[in-house]
PyMOL commands that place a pseudoatom at each C-alpha (Angstrom):
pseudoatom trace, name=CA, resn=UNK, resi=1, chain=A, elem=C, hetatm=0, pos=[20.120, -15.270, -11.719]
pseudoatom trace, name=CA, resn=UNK, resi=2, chain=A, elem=C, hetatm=0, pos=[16.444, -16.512, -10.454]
pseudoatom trace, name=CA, resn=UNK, resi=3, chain=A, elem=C, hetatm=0, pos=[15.893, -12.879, -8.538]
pseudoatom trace, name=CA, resn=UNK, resi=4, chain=A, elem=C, hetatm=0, pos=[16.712, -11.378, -12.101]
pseudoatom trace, name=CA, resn=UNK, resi=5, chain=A, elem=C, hetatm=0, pos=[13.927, -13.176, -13.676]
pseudoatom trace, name=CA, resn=UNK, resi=6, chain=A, elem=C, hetatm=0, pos=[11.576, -12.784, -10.675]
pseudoatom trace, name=CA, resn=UNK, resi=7, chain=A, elem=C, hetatm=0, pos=[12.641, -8.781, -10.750]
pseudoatom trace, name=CA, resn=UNK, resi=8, chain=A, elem=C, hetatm=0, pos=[11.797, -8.798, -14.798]
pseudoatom trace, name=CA, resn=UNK, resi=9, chain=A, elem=C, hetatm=0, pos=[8.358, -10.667, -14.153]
pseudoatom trace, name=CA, resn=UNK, resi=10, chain=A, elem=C, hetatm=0, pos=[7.307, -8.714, -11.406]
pseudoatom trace, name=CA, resn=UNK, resi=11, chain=A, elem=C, hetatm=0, pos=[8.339, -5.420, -13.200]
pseudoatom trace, name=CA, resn=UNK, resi=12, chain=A, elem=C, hetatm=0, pos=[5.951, -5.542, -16.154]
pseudoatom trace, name=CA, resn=UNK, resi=13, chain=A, elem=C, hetatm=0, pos=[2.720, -6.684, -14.171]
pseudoatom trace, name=CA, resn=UNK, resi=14, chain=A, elem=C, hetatm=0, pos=[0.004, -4.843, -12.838]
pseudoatom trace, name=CA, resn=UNK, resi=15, chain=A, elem=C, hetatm=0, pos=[0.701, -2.988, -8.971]
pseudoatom trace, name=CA, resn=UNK, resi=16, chain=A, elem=C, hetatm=0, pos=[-2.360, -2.121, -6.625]
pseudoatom trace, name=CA, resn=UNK, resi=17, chain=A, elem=C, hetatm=0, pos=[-3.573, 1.376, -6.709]
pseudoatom trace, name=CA, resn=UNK, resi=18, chain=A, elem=C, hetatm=0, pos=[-2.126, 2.448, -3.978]
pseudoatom trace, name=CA, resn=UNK, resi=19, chain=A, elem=C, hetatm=0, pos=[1.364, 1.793, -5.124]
pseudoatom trace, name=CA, resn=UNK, resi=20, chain=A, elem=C, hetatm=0, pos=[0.841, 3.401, -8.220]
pseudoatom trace, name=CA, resn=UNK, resi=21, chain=A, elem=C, hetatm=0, pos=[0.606, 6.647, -6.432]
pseudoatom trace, name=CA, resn=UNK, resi=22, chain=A, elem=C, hetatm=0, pos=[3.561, 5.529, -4.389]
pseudoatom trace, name=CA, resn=UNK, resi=23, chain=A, elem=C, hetatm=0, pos=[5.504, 5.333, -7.882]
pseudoatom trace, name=CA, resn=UNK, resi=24, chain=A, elem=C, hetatm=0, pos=[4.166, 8.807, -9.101]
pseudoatom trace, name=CA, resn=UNK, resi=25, chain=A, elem=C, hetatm=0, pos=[5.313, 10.275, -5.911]
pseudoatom trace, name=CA, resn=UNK, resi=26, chain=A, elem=C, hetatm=0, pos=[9.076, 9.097, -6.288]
pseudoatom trace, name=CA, resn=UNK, resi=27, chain=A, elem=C, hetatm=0, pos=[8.613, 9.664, -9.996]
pseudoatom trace, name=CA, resn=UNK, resi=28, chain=A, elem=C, hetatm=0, pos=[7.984, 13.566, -8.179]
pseudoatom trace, name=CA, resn=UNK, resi=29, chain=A, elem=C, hetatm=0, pos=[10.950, 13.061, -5.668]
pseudoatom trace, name=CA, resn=UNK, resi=30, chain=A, elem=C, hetatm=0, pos=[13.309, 12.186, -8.880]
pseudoatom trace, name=CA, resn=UNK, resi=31, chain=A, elem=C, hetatm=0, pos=[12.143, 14.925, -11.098]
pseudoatom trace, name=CA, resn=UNK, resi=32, chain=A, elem=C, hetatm=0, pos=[12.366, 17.391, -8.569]
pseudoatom trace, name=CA, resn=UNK, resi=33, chain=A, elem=C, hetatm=0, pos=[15.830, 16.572, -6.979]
pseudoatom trace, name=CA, resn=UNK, resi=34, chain=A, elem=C, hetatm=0, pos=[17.123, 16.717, -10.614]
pseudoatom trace, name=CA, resn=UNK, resi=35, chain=A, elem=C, hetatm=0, pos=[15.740, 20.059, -10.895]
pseudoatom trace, name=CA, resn=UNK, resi=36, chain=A, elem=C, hetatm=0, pos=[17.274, 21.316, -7.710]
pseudoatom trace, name=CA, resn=UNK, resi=37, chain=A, elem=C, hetatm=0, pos=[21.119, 19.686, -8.565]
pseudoatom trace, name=CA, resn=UNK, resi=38, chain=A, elem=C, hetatm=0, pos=[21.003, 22.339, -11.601]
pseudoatom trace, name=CA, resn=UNK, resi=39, chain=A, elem=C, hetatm=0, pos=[20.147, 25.708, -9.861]
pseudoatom trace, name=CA, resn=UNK, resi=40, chain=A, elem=C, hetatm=0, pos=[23.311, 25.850, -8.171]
pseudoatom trace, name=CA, resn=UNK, resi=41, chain=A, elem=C, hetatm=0, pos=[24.503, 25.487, -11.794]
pseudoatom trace, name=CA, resn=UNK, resi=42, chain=A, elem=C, hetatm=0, pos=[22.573, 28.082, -13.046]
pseudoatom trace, name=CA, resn=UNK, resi=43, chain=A, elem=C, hetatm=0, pos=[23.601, 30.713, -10.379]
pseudoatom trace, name=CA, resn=UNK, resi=44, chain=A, elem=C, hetatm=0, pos=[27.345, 30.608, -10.757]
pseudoatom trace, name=CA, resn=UNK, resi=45, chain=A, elem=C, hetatm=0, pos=[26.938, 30.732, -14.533]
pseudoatom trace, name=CA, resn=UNK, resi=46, chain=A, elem=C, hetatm=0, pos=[24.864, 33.831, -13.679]
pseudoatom trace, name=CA, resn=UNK, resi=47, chain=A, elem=C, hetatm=0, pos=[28.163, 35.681, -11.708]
pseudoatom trace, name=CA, resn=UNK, resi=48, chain=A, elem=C, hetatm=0, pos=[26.184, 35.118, -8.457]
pseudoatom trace, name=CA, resn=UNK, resi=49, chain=A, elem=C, hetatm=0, pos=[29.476, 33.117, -6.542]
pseudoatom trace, name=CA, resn=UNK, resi=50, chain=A, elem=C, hetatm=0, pos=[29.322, 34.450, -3.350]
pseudoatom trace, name=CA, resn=UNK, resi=51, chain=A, elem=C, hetatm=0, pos=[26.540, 32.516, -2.432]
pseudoatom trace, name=CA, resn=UNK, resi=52, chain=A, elem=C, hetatm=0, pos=[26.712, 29.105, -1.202]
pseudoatom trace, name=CA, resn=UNK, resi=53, chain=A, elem=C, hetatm=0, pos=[23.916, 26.448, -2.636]
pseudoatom trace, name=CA, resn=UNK, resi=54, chain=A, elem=C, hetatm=0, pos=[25.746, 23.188, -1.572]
pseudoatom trace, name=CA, resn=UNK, resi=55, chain=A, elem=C, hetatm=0, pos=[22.845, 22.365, 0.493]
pseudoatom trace, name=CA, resn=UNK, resi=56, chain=A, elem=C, hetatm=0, pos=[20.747, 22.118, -2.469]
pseudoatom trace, name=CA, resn=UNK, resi=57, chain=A, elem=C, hetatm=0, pos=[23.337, 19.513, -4.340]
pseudoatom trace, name=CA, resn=UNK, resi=58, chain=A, elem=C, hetatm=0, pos=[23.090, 17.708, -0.977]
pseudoatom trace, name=CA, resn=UNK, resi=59, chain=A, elem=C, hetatm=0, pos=[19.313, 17.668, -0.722]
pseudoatom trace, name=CA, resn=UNK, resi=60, chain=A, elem=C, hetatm=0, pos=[18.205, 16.913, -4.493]
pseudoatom trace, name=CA, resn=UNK, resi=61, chain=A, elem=C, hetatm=0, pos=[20.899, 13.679, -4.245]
pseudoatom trace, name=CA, resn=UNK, resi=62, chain=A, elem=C, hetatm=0, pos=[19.020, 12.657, -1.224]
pseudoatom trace, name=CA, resn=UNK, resi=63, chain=A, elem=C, hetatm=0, pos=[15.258, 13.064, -2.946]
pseudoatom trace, name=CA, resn=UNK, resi=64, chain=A, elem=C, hetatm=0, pos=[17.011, 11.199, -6.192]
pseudoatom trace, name=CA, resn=UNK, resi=65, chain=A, elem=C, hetatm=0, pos=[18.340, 8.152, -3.922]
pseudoatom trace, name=CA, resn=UNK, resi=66, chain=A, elem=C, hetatm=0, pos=[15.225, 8.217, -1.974]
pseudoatom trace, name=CA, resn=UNK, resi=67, chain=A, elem=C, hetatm=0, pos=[13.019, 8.617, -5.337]
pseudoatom trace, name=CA, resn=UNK, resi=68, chain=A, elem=C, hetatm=0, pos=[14.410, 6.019, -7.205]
pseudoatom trace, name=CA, resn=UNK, resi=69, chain=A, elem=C, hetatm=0, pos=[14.731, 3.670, -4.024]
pseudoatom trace, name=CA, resn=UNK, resi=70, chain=A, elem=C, hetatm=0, pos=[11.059, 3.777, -3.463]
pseudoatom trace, name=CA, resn=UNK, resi=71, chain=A, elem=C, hetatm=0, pos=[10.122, 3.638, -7.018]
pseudoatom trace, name=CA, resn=UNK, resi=72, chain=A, elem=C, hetatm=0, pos=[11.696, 0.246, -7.692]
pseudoatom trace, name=CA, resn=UNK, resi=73, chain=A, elem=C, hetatm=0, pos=[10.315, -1.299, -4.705]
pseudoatom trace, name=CA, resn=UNK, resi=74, chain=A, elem=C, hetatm=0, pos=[6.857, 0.401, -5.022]
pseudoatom trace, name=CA, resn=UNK, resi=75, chain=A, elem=C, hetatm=0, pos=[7.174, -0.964, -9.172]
pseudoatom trace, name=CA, resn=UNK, resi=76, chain=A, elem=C, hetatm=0, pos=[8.088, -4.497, -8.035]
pseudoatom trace, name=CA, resn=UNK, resi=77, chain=A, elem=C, hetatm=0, pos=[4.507, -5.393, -5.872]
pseudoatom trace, name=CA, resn=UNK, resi=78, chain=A, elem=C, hetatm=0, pos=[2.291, -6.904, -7.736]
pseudoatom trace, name=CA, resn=UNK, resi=79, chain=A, elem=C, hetatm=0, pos=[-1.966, -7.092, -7.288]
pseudoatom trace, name=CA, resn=UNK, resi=80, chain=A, elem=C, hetatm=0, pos=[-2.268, -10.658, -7.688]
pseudoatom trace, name=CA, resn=UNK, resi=81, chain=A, elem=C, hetatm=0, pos=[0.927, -13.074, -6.540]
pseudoatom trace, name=CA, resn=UNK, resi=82, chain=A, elem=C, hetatm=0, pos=[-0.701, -15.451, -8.523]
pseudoatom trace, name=CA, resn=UNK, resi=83, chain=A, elem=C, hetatm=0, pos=[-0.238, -13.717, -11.730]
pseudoatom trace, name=CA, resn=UNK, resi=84, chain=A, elem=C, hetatm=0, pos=[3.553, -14.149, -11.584]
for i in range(1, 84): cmd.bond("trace and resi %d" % i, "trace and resi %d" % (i + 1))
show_as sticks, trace
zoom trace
């Protein structure tokens, strides 16, 4: 229960400025992967089944793992521990 109320404190304070661009990029990472998962979609709904797109499921789950993995650890530092 105490790391949920240290996560929630840390969460809404201010991060250095280097790992607000470290939260924009997996903010990219997650946006993008998401964007990849539906093409495959898109192509089979088009008639276009003979070609294979798994790779791109695979690949946009991996930048939405890795995207959201370094976004909550890059939203969680803080500029001043003494703030908290």
């Amino acid at each position: 229960m105490k790391f949920i109320i240290e996560f929630k404190k840390r969460w809404n304070k201010e991060s250095p400025a280097f790992f607000v661009k470290v939260t924009n990029i997996s903010l990219w990472l997650i946006g993008t992967g998401t964007s990849l998962s539906a093409i495959p979609a898109l192509i089979n709904a088009t008639g276009a089944t003979d070609i294979d797109l798994s790779f791109l499921l695979k690949l946009s789950s991996y930048m939405i793992v890795a995207g959201t993995s370094i976004g909550i650890v890059a939203k969680t530092t803080v500029k001043d521990i003494n703030q908290i």
